[in-house]
C-alpha positions as CSV (number, residue, x, y, z in Angstrom):
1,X,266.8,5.5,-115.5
2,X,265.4,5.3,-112.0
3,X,263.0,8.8,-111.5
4,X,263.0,10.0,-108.2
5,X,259.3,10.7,-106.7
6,X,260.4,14.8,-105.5
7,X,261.9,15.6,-109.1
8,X,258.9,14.1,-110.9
9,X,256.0,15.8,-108.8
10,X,258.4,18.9,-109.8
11,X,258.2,17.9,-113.4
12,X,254.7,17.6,-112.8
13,X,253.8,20.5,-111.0
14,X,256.0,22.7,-113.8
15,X,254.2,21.4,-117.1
16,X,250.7,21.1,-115.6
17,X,251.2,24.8,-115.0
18,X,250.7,25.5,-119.0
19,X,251.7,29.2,-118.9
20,X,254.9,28.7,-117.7
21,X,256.3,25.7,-119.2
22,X,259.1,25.1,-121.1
23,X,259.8,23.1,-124.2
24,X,262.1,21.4,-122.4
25,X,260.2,20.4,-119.5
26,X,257.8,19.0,-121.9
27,X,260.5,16.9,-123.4
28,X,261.4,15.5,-120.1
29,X,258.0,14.5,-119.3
30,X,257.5,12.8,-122.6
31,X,261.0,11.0,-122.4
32,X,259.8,9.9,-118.7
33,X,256.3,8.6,-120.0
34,X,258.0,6.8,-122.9
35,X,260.7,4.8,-120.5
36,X,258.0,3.7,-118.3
37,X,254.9,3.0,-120.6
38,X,256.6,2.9,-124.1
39,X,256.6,-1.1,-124.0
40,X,252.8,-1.3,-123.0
41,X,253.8,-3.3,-119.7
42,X,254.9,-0.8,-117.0
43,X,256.5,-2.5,-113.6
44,X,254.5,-2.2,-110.2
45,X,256.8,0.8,-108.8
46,X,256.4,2.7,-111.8
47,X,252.9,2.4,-111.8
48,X,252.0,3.3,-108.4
49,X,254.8,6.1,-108.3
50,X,253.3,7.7,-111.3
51,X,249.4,7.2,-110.2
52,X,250.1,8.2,-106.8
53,X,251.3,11.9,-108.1
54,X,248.5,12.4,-110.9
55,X,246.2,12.3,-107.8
56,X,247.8,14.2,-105.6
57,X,248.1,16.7,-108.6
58,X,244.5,16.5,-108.9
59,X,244.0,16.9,-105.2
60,X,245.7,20.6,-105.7
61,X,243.4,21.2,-109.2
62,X,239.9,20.2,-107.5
63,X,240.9,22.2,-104.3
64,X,240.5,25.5,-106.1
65,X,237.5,24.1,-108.2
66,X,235.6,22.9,-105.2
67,X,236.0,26.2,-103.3
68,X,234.7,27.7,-106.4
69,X,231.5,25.7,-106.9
70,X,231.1,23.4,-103.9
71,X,232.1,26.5,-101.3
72,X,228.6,28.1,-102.5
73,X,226.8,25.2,-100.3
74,X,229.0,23.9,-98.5
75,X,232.1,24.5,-95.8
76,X,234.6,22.5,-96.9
77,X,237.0,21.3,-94.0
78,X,239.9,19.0,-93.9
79,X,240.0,17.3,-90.3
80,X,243.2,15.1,-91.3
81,X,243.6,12.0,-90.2
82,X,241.2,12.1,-86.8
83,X,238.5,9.9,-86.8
84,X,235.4,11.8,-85.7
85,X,235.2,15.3,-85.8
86,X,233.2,18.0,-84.2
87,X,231.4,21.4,-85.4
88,X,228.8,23.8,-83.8
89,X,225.3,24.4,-85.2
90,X,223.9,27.7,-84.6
91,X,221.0,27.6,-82.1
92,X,219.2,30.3,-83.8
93,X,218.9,27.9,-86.9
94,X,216.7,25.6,-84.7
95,X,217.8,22.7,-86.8
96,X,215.1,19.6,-86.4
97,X,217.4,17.0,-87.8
98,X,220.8,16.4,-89.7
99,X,221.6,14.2,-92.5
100,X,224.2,12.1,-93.1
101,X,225.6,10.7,-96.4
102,X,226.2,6.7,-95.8
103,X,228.4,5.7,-98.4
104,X,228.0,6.3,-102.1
105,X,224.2,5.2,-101.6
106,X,221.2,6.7,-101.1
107,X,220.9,5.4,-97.6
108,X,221.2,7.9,-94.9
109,X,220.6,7.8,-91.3
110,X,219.1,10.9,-89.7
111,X,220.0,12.2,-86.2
112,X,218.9,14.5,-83.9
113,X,220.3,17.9,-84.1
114,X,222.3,19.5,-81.4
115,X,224.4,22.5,-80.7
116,X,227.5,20.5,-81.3
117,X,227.3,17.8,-83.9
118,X,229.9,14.3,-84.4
119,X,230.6,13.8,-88.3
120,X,232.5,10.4,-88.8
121,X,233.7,9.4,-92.3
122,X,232.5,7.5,-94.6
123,X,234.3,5.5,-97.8
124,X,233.2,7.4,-100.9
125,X,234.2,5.7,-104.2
126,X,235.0,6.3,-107.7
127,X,237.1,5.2,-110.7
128,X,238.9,6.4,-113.5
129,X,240.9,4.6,-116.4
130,X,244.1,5.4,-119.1
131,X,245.1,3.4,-122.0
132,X,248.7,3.0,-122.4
133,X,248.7,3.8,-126.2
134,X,246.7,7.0,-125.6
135,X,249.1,8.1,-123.0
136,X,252.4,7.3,-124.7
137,X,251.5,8.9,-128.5
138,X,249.6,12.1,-126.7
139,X,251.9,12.3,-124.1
140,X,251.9,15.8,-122.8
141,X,248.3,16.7,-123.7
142,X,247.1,13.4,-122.6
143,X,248.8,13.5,-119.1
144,X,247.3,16.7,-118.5
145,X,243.6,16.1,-119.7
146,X,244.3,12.7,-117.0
147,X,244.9,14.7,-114.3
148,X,242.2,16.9,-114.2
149,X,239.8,14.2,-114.8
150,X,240.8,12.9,-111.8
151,X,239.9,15.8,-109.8
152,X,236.6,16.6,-111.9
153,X,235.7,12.5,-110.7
154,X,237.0,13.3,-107.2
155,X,234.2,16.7,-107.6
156,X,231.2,14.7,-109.0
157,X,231.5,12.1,-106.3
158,X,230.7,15.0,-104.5
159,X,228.2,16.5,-106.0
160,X,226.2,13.2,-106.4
161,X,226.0,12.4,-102.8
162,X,224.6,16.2,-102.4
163,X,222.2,15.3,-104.7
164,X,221.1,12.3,-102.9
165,X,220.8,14.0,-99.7
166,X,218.8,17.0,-101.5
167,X,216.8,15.0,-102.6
168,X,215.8,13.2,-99.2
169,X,215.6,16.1,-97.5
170,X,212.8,17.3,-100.1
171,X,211.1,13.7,-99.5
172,X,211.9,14.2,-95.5
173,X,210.3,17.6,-95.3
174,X,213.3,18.7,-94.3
175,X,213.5,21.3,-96.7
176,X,210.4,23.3,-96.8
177,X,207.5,22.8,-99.7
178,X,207.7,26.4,-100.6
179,X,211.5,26.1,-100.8
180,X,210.8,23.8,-103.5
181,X,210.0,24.8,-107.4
182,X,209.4,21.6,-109.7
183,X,207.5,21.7,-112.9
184,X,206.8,21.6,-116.3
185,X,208.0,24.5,-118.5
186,X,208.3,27.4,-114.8
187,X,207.9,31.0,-115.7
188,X,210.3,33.3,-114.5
189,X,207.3,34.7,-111.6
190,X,207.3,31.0,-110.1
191,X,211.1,31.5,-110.3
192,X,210.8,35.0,-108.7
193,X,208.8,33.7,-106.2
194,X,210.8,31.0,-104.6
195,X,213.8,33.5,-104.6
196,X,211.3,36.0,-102.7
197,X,211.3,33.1,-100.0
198,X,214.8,32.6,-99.7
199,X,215.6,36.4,-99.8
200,X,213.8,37.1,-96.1
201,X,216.8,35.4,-94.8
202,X,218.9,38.2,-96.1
203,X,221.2,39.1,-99.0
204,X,220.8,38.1,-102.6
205,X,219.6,35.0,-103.1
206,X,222.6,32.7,-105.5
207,X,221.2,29.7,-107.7
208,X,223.9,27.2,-108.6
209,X,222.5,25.1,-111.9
210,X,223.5,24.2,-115.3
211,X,223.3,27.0,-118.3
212,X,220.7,25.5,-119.8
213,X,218.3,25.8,-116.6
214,X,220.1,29.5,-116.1
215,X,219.4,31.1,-119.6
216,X,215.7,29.2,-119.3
217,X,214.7,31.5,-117.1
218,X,217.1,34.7,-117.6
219,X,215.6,35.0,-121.2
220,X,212.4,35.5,-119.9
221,X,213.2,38.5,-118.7
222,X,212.9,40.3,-121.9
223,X,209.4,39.5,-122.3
224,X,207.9,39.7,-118.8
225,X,205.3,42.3,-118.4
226,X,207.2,43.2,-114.9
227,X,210.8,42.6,-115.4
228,X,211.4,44.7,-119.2
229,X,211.1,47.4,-117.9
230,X,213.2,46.6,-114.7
231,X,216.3,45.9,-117.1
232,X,218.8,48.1,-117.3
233,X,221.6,48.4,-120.4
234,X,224.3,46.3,-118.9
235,X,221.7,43.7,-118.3
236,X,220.4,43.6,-121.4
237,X,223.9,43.2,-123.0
238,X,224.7,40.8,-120.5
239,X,222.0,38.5,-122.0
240,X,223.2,39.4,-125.5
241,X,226.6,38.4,-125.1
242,X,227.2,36.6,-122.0
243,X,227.8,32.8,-122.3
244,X,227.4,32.6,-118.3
245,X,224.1,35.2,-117.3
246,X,225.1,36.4,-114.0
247,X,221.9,37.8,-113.1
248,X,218.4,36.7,-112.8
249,X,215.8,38.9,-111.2
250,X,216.3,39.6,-107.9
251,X,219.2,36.6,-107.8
252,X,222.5,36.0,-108.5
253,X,223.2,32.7,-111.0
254,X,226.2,30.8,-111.3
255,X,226.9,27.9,-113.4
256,X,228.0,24.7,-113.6
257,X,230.6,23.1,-115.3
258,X,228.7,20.2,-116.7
259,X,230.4,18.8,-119.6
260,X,228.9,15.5,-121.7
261,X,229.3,12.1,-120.3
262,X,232.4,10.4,-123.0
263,X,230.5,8.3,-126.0
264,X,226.8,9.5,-125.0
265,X,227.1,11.6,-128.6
266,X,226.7,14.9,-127.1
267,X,223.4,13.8,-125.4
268,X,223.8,13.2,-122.0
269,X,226.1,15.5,-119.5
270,X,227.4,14.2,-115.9
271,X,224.6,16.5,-114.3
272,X,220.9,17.2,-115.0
273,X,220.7,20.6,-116.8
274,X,216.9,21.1,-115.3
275,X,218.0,21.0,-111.8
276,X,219.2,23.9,-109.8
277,X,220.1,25.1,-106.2
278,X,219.0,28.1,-104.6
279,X,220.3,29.6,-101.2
280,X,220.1,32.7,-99.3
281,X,223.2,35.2,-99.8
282,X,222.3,36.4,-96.3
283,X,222.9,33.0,-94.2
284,X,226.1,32.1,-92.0
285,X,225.6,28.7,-92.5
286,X,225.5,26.7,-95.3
287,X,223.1,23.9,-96.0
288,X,226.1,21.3,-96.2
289,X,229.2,20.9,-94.1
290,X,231.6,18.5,-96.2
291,X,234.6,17.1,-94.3
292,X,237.6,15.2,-95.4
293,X,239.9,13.2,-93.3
294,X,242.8,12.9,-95.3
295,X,243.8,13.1,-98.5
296,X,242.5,11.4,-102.2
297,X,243.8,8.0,-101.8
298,X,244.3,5.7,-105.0
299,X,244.5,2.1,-105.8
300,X,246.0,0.6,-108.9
301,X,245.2,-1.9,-111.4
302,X,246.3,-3.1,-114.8
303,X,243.7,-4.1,-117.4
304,X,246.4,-6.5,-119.7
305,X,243.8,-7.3,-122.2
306,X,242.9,-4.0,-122.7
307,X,246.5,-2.5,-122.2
308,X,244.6,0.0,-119.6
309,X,245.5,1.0,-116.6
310,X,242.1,1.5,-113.5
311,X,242.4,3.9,-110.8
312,X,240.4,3.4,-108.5
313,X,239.7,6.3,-106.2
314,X,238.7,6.3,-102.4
315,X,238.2,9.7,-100.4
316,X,237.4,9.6,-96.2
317,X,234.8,12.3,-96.0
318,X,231.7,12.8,-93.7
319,X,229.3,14.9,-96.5
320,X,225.6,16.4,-94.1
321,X,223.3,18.4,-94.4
322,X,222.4,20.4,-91.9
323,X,220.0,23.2,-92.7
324,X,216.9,23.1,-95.2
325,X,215.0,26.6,-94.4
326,X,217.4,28.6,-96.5
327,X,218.0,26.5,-99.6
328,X,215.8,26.2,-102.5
329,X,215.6,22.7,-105.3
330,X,214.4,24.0,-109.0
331,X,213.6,21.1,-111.3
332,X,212.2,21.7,-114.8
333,X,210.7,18.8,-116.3
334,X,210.5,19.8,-119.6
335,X,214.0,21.4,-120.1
336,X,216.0,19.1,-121.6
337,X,219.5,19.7,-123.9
């Protein structure tokens, strides 16, 4: 039977929401998956039909997520499908330069900064892959797990080209020395200080990292000659009980989601645990301004040998940095998982 694109994305939309499906729902979608990858050969049109939704289904997953964890450094902005589009810098920031993300590379092309800045996209790239097997004989579960690892690839293209521009800033200057903490085995006072730096700006200073970077420095807080007798009861259960320790010191901490890279044996995850970003609760704007024009787009292929299907993933988006005197780098060099 043909499937008509508006019923599936409702299928879709109905058993990605887990709480409220139905068994019968569930039925549909497998009978749907079987008739179009059941003889390991699906045509063009059902190929790109179903491809095309799974991303835009992960385009409404990695919204939320990326206001979550990317919203913390960034303003996040959709401009459509303009081809340049302009935002206001705040002349008391006194910005000396912004930084622009060209490409997936670590080139970048710096510019004077003005009161009213041009951001122009850029191609940013990425790719996932599905085996056909997989997806028929898990069906359901499998579908699900596909989609949202399309929107946690669509999220680490992100957060890599952050990376890359945190890092030249660092190399630039850009970002201040003191603003940066990078060692072997910090202490929690080395910690403390940074945050004092950042909290002149105002409000409590918030450190975005993995746990493993988090709890190395929250579990010092037990034994420091300053901060024992600083922690109160909910604190100290808090770092009893509390996979995510929301509280370091004088800052706020919030984690990661960093799973392991696929195969790696539990030994390598998508993001370094010993890195971590710190930023002033107390600043307007954020260090980066990430803006997409348009939507996740997605280009098929079909792996016959492998009986795999390729997605490859392309998303229009102008990622700068335009402020460094309020944001903080940690790197640990010892810490490792």
């Amino acid at each position: 039977m043909a499937w008509k694109t508006d019923k599936l994305e409702e299928l879709f939309t109905l058993v990605l929401n887990e709480k409220n499906t139905t068994n019968q729902e569930e039925v549909e979608l497998k009978q749907y998956i079987n008739e179009v990858f059941g003889n390991g050969l699906p045509s063009q049109h059902e190929l790109h039909q179903f491809n095309n939704l799974v991303v835009k289904k992960a385009e409404e997953i990695a919204r939320p997520k990326a206001t979550e964890i990317l919203s913390l450094l960034a303003d996040i902005q959709n401009a459509g499908g303009v081809s340049v589009f302009q935002y206001n810098i705040p002349k008391e920031h006194k910005i000396k330069a912004v930084w622009s993300a060209n490409g997936s590379s670590v080139d970048h092309v710096r510019v004077e900064g003005d009161e009213t800045r041009t951001a122009s996209p850029t191609s940013l790239q990425t790719g996932v892959y599905y085996e056909v097997k997989s997806l028929v004989a898990e069906d359901v579960a499998y579908f699900r797990k596909l989609v949202n690892n399309v929107a946690d690839a669509k999220i680490q293209l992100y957060w890599d080209t952050i990376s890359k521009l945190f890092a030249t800033a660092i190399a630039d200057g850009s970002i201040p020395t003191k603003n940066v903490l990078q060692g072997a085995n910090l202490t929690l006072p080395n910690y403390n200080k940074l945050a004092s730096v950042l909290g002149r700006y105002g409000g409590r200073p918030i450190l975005v990292a993995d746990t493993a970077l988090i709890d190395h420095f929250a579990f010092q807080q037990p034994t420091d000659t300053t901060f024992k007798e600083l922690l109160t009861d909910d604190l100290k259960s808090e770092l009893a009980n509390s996979l995510t320790v929301a509280r370091i010191g004088r800052t706020t901490a919030v984690s990661l989601v960093n799973p392991f890279v696929a195969g790696s044996g539990n030994t390598v995850t998508e993001l370094p645990v010993n890195e971590g970003y710190m930023f002033a609760g107390g600043v307007g704007l954020k260090p980066f301004k990430i803006i997409e024009f348009g939507a996740l787009e997605q280009y098929t292929t079909f792996d016959s040998k492998f009986k795999r299907v390729e997605i490859n993933l392309n998303q229009e988006v102008a990622i700068e940095f335009v402020q460094g005197e309020a944001v903080g780098f940690i790197k640990d060099t010892a810490l490792t998982i």
